[in-house]
C-alpha positions as CSV (number, residue, x, y, z in Angstrom):
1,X,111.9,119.0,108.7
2,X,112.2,116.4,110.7
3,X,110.8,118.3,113.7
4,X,107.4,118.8,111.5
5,X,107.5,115.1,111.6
6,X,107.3,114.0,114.9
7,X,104.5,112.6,116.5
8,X,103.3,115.4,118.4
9,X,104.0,117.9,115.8
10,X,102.0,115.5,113.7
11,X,99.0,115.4,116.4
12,X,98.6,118.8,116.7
13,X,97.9,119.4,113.2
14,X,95.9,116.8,113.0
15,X,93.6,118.0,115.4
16,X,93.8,121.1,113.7
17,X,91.0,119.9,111.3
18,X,88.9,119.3,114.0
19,X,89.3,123.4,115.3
20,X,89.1,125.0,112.4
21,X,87.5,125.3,109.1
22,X,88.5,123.3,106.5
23,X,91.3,125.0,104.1
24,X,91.8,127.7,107.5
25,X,95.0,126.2,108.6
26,X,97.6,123.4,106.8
27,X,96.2,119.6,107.5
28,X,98.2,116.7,107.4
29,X,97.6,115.9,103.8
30,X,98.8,119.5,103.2
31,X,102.3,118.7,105.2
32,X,103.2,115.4,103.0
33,X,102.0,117.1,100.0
34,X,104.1,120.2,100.4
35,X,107.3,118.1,101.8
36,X,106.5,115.6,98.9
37,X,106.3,117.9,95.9
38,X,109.8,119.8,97.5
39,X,111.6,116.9,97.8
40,X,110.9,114.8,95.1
41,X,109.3,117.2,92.6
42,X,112.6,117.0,90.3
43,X,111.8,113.0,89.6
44,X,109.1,114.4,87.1
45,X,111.2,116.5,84.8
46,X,111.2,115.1,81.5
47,X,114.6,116.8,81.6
48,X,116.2,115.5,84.4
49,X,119.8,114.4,84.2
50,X,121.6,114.9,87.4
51,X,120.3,115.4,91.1
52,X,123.2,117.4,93.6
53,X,124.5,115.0,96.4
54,X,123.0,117.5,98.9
55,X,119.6,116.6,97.6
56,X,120.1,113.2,96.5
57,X,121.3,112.6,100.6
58,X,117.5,114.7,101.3
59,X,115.4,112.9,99.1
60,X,116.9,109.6,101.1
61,X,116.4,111.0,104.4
62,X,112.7,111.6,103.4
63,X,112.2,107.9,101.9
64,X,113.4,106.6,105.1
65,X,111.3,108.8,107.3
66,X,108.2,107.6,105.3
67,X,109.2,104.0,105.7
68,X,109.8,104.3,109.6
69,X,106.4,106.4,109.6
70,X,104.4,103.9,108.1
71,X,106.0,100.6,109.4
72,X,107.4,101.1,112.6
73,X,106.0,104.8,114.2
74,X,106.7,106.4,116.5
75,X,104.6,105.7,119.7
76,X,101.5,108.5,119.2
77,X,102.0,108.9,115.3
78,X,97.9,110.1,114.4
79,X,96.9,107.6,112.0
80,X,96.0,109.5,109.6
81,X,100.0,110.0,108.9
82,X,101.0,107.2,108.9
83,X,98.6,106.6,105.9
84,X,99.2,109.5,104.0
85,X,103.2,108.0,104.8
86,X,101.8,104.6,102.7
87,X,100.4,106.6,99.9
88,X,103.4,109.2,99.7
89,X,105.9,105.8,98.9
90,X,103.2,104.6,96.8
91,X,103.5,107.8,94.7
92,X,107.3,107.9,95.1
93,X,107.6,104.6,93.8
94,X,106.1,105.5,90.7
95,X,108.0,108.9,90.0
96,X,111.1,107.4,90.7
97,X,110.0,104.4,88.1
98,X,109.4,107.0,85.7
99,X,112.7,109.1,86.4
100,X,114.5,105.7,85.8
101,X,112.7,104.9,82.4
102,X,114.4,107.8,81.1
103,X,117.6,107.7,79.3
104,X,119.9,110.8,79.5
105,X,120.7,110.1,83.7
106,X,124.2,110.5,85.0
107,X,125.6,107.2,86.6
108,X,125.0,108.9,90.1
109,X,121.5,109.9,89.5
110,X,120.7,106.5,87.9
111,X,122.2,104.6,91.1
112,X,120.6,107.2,93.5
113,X,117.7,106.0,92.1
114,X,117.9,102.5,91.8
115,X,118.9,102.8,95.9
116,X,115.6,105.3,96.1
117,X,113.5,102.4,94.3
118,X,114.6,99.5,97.3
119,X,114.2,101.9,99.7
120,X,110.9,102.3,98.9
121,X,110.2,98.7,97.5
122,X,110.8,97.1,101.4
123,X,108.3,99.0,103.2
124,X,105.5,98.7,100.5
125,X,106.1,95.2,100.3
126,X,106.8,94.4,103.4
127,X,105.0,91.5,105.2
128,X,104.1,92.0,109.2
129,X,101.8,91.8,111.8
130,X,100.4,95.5,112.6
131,X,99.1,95.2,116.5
132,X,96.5,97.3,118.2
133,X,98.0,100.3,120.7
């Protein structure tokens, strides 16, 4: 995963869009959906009680790699991801809000979540100058 995520990984299928039809090949907006929805997909269960430590240790990994994408990238990160990093917390923040609201989480799950929630809260409301490359 996290070699899908690098910058030049990242370029290249950017500039895929720019080769090929549109829906011919995966775009970045089809990389963060796909890594989005397998990651975090479980946060919209209305029967979620309990998230393994294997995947509660993944779905932190993944909030992290969003947060360094969209604050501090990686020299040659497209632009394009670094956005579709910004909206992909936005939208985490909001699943995870719901997954909280619920009542029937084990005291692991509820705390993964809580740490999740700052995890994402600092990046999105971060304040900092962005310079020009």
């Amino acid at each position: 995963l996290a070699r899908m995520f690098q910058p030049l990984m990242l370029e290249r299928i950017n500039d895929l869009e720019l080769k090929a039809p549109r829906g011919a090949t995966m775009s970045l907006t089809d990389l963060f959906a796909w890594t989005q929805a397998a990651i975090y997909g479980d946060l919209r269960n209305p029967k979620l009680s309990s998230i393994g430590q294997v995947h509660r240790a993944e779905q932190q990994w993944y909030a992290r790699l969003l947060a360094r994408l969209w604050l501090s990238p990686p020299t040659n990160t497209p632009y394009d991801a670094q956005s579709l990093a910004r909206d992909h917390l936005v939208m985490l923040r909001q699943d995870v809000k719901s997954a909280l609201a619920r009542g029937h989480l084990d005291a692991m799950t509820r705390a993964h979540l809580q740490s999740l929630q700052d995890a994402v809260a600092r990046p999105l409301d971060a304040r900092q100058l962005i310079t020009a490359r």
